[in-house]
N, C-alpha and C positions, 0 to 999 in steps of 0.2 A: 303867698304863704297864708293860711289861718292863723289868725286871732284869738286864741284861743278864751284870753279873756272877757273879749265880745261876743262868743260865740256861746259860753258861759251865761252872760247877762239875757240874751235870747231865750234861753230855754225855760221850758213848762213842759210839766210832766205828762203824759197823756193820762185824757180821761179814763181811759183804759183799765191801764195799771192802777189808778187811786180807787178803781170802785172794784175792782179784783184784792185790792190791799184789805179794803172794810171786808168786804166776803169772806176773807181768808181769815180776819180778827172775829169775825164773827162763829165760828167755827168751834166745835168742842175737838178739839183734836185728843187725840191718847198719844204720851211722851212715853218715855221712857221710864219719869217718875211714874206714873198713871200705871205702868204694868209691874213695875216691883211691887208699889202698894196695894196692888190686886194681888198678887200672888204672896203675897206675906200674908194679905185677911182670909185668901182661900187654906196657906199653911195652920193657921190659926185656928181655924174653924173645924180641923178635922182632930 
């Protein structure tokens, strides 16, 4: 049967995913917020 506790204590994350995580922070992305506040300064402007 697994361990799960041990099996727990074992892990590391892969390099992988830690340097896809920075790349991903490092990113300008557009939300949600980011497109009402555009389309509210584009309503405003006209």
């Amino acid at each position: 049967m697994i361990d799960f506790e041990e099996e727990l204590k074992k892990f590391e994350p892969s390099m992988e995913v830690e340097e896809a995580e920075e790349e991903i922070q490092k990113r300008d992305l557009t939300d949600m917020t980011d497109i009402l506040r555009q389309m509210t300064e584009q309503k405003r402007g006209r």
